[in-house]
C-alpha positions as semicolon CSV with decimal commas, in nm:
position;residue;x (nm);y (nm);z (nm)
1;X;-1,544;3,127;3,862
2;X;-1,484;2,763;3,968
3;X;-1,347;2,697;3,670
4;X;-1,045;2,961;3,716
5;X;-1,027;2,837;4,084
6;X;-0,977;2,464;3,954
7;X;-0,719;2,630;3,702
8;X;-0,554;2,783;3,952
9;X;-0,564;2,548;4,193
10;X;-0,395;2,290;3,936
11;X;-0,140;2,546;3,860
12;X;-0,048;2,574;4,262
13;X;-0,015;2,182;4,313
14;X;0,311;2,231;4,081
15;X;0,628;2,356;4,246
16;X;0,750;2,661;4,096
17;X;1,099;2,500;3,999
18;X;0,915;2,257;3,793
19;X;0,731;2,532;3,659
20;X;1,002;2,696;3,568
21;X;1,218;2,439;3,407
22;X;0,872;2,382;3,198
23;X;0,836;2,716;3,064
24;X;1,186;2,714;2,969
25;X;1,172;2,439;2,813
26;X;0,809;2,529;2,611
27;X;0,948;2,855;2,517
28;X;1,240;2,663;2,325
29;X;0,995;2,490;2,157
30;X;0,774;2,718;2,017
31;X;1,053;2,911;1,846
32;X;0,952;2,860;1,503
33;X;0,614;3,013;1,569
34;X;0,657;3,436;1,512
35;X;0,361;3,572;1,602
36;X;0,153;3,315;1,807
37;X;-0,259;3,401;1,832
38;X;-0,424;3,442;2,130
39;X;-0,515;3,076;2,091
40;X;-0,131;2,971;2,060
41;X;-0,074;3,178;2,369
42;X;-0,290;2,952;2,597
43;X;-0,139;2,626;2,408
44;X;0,181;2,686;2,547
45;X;0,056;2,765;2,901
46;X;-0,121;2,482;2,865
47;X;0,155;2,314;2,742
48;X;0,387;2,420;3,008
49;X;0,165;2,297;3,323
50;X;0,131;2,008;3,112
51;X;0,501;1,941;3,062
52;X;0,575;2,060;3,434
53;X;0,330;1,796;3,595
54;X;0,545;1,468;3,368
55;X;0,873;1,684;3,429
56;X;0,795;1,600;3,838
57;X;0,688;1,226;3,734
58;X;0,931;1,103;3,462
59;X;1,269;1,287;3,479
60;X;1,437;1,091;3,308
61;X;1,226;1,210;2,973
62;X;1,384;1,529;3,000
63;X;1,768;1,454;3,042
64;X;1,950;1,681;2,783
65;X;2,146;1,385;2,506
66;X;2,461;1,547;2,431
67;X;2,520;1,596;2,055
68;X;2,750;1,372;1,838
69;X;3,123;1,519;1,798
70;X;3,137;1,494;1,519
71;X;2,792;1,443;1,375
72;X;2,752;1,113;1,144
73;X;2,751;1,201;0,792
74;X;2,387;1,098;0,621
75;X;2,400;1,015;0,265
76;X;2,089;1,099;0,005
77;X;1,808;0,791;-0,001
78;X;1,564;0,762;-0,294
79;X;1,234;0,647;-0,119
80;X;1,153;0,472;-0,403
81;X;1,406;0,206;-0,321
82;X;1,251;0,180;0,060
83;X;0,921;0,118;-0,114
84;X;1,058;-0,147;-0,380
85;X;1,171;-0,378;-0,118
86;X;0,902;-0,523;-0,012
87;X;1,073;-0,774;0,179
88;X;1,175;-0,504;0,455
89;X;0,829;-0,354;0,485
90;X;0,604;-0,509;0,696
91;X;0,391;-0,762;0,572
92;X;0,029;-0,697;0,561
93;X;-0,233;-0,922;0,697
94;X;-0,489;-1,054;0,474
95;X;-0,747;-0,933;0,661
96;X;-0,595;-0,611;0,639
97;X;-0,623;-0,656;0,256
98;X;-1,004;-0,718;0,255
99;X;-1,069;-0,489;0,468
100;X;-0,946;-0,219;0,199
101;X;-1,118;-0,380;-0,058
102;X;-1,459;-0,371;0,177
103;X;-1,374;0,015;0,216
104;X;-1,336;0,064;-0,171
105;X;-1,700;-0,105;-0,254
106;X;-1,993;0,085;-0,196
107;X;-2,187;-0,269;-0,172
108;X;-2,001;-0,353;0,101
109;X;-2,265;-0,420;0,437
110;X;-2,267;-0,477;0,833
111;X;-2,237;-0,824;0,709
112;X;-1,976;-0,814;0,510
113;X;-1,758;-0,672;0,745
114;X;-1,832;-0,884;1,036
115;X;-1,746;-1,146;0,821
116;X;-1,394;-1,005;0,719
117;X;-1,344;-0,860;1,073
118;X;-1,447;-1,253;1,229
119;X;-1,171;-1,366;1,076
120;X;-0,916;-1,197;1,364
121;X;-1,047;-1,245;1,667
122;X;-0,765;-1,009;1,796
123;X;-0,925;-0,711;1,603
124;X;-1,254;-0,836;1,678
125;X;-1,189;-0,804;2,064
126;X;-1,050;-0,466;1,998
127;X;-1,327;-0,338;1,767
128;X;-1,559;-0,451;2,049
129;X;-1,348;-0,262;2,350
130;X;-1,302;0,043;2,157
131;X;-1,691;0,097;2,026
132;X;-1,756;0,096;2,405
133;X;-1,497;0,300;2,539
134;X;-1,531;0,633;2,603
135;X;-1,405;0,682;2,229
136;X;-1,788;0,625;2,161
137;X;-1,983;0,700;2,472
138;X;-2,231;0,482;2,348
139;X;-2,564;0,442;2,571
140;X;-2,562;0,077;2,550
141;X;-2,321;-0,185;2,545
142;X;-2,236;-0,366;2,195
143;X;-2,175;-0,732;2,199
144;X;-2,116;-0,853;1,846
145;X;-1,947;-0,681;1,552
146;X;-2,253;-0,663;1,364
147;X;-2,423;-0,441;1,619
148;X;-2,094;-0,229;1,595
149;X;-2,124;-0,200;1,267
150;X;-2,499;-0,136;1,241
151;X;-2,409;0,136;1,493
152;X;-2,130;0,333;1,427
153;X;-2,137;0,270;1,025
154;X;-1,940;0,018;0,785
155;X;-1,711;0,303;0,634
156;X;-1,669;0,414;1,001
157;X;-1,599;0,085;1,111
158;X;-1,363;-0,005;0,812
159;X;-1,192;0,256;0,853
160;X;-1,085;0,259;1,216
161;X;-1,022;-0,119;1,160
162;X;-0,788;-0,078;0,854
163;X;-0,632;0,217;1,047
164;X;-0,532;0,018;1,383
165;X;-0,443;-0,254;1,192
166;X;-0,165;-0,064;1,105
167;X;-0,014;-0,010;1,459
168;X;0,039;-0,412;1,487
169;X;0,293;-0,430;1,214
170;X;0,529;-0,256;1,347
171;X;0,641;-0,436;1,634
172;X;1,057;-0,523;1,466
173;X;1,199;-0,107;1,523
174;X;1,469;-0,116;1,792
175;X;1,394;0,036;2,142
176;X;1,731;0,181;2,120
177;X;1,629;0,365;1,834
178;X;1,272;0,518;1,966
179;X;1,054;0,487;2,220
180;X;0,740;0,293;2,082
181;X;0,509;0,404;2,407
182;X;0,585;0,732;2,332
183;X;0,603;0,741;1,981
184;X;0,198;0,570;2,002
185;X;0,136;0,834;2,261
186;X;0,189;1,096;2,057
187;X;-0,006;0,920;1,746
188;X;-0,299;0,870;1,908
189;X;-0,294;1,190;2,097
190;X;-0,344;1,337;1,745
191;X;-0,612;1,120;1,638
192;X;-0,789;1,209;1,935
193;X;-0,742;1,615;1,834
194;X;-0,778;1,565;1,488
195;X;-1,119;1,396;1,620
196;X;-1,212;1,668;1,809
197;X;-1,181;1,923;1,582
198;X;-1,373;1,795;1,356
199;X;-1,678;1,775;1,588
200;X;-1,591;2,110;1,682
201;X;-1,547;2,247;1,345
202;X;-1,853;1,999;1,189
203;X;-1,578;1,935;0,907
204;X;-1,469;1,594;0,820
205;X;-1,518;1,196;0,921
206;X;-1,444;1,175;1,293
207;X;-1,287;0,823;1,204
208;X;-1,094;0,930;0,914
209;X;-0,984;1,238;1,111
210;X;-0,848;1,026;1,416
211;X;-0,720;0,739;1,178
212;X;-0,545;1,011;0,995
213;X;-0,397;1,168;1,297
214;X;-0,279;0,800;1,480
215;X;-0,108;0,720;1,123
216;X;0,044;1,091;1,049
217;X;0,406;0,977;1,123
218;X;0,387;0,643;0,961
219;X;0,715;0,726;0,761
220;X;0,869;0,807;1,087
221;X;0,857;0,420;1,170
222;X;0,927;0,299;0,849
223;X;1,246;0,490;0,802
224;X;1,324;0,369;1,150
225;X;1,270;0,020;1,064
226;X;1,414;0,024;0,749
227;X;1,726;0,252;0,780
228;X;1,772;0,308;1,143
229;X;2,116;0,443;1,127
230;X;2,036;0,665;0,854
231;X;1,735;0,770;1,053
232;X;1,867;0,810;1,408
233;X;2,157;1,042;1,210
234;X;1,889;1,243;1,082
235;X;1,768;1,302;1,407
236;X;2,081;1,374;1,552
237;X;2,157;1,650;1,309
238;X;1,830;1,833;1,336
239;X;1,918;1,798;1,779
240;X;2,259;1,947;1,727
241;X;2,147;2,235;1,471
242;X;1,850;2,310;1,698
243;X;1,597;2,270;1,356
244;X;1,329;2,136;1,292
245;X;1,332;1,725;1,179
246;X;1,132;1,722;0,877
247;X;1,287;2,015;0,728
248;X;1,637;1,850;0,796
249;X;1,536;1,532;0,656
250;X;1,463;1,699;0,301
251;X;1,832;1,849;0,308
252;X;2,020;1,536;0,454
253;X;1,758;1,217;0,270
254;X;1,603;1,428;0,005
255;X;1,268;1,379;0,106
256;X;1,083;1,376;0,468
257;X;0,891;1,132;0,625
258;X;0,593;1,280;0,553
259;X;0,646;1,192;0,212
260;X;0,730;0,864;0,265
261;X;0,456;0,787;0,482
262;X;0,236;0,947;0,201
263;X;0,399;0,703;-0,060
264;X;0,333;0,398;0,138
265;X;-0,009;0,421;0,234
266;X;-0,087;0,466;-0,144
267;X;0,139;0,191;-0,243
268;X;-0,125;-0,036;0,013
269;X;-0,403;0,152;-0,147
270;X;-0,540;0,338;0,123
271;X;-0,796;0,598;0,075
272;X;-0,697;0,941;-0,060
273;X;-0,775;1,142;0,260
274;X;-0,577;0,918;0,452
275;X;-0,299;0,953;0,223
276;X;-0,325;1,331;0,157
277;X;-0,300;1,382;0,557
278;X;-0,018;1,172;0,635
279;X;0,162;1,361;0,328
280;X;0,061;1,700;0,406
281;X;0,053;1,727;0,800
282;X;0,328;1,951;0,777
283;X;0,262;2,111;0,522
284;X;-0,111;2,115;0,362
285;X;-0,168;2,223;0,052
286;X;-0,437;2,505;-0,005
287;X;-0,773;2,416;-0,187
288;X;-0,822;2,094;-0,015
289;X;-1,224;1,967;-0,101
290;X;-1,151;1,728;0,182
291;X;-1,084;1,915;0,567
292;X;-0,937;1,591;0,703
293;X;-0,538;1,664;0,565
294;X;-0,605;2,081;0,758
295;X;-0,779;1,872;1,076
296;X;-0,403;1,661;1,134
297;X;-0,206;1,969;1,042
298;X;-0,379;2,157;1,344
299;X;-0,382;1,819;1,558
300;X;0,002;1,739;1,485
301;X;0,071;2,185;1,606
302;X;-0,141;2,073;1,939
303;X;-0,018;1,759;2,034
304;X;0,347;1,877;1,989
305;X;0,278;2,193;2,198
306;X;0,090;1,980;2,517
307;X;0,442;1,790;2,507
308;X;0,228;1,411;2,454
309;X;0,497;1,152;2,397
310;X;0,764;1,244;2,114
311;X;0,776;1,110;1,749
312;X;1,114;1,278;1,769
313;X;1,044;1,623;1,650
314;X;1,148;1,877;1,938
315;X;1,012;2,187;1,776
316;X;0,646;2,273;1,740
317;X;0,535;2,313;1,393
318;X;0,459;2,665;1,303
319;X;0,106;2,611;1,165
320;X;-0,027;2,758;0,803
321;X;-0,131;3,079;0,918
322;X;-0,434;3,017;0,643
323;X;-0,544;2,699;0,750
324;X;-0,509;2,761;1,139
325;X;-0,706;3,081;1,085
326;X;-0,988;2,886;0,934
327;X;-1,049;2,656;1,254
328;X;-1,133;2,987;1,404
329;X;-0,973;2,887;1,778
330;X;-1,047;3,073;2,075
331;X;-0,854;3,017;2,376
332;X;-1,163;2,900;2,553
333;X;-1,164;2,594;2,248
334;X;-0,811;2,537;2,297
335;X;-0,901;2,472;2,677
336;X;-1,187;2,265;2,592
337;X;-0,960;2,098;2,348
338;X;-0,733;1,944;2,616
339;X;-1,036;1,885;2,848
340;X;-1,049;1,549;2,960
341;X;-0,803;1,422;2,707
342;X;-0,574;1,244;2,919
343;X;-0,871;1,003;3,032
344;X;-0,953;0,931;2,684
345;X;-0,578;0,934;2,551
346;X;-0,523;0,666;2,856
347;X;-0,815;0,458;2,792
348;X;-0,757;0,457;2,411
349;X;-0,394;0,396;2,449
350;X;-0,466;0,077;2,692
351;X;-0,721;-0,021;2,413
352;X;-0,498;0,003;2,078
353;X;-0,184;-0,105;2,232
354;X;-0,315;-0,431;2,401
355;X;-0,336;-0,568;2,080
């Protein structure tokens, strides 16, 4: 009973116009999904008090761009030639680089990687905040990266090190071209689902899960980076013709940035699981041995429908009916879901972006 009266209560503190121009707004964006669950249902009302609360603070999010007359034209791209230059990717760190091989031995120890993480005393500081952040809830405080690692586990550790590591090379894509805080907003918003599924599920890594959900649009950035106009003309197309951007991307480019974010995290030898859900979060293959790749595809459906910063995409992905159906949501979860999350998306966002 106080829970509905808080509910309530929250939904009252809104004015009704905002309300309104929320749920319009929310039911645009769930067009693609047919025959929402019960679960889906209470996403979008969440989603809608949600959007209606950062309608009231940040306006200026929600001005309608008017579309190109006529739209630029977007010619094919072979990512194989993004991923050949390697003088227009970013250049990784070679910490960065031992750290992979660290997560690829099995002899690897806490010592090991506090001696590889020592090296950066930027991702050391960050290691440290983030093990005791709320991320962790640990019940004592953790002073050294050997402790951390003794802790919370070397593949853990690796992996959310490798993973973050990530977000520092791309610092070069125009703010004309996307909005970075928002863009890591979203990123980490789906970590942090992805994360909480799979405690709630008892499926999966709960770092791999989170790394793969903060890294799902990778390809986003690099075709941003890379081939801005191309990209930003991509994005203007799938705004004009009211569809959604990845599936526009495979009939302007040829391929989506799924894909490409896929190809480049196995081109710097990342783990499969990472790589199989940054290809697949839109579209998972079935059979998966691994629930990580399902965890993001979920997470990615979420995020998009709470309205937590923008990678671009407008739409909310309809989800695989199979793979949604296997998380077995109730509305209850989805509420639980979103509880608290904006204290630990605003505590983990001050953590990875102060880097």
């Amino acid at each position: 009973m106080a829970e509905e009266s808080s509910r309530v209560k929250a939904e009252t503190a809104i004015a009704p116009e905002a309300l309104e121009a929320a749920k319009r707004l929310l039911t645009k964006r769930f067009k693609f999904i047919k025959k929402p669950d019960d679960s889906l249902k209470r996403l979008a009302r969440l989603g809608v008090r949600r959007v209606a609360r950062d309608m009231a603070a940040n306006p200026h999010r929600y001005e309608v761009l008017e579309a190109e007359s006529p739209l630029p034209e977007v010619r094919p791209l072979d990512p194989l030639d993004i991923l050949r230059h390697d003088h227009q990717l970013p250049a990784l760190p070679q910490v960065f680089l031992e750290l992979q091989q660290a997560i690829g031995s099995r002899s690897t120890s806490a010592d090991d990687l506090a001696e590889i993480i020592g090296q950066d005393p930027g991702l050391t500081a960050f290691l440290l905040r983030m093990v005791n952040s709320a991320f962790y809830s640990l019940p004592m405080q953790i002073d050294t990266i050997s402790r951390a690692v003794t802790v919370v586990g070397v593949n853990q550790l690796s992996t959310l090190a490798v993973g973050t590591s990530v977000m520092s090379l791309f610092k070069d894509v125009p703010a004309d071209v996307i909005d970075m805080e928002q863009f890591w907003k979203h990123s980490i918003c789906c970590g942090l689902i992805a994360r909480r599924l799979c405690r709630m599920t008892g499926k999966g890594d709960p770092e791999r899960a989170f790394v793969s959900g903060l890294l799902h649009d990778i390809g986003q950035l690099i075709l941003l980076q890379v081939e801005p106009e191309r990209a930003t003309a991509v994005h203007a197309h799938a705004r004009a013709k009211d569809v959604v951007l990845f599936a526009e991307e495979k009939v302007l480019l040829g391929f989506d940035h799924a894909t490409l974010g896929g190809m480049l995290l196995r081109k710097w030898n990342f783990p499969y699981i990472l790589v199989s859900a940054v290809l697949e979060h839109h579209q998972p293959k079935a059979g998966h041995k691994e629930p990580e790749p399902l965890l993001v595809h979920c997470a990615e459906t979420i995020a998009t429908g709470l309205g937590v910063g923008s990678s671009g995409e407008f739409f909310v992905q309809p989800p695989s009916a199979e793979v949604w159906a296997s998380m077995n949501f109730t509305p209850d979860q989805m509420d639980e879901m979103v509880e608290d999350l904006d204290e630990e998306l605003d505590e983990a966002f001050a953590i990875l972006l102060d880097r």
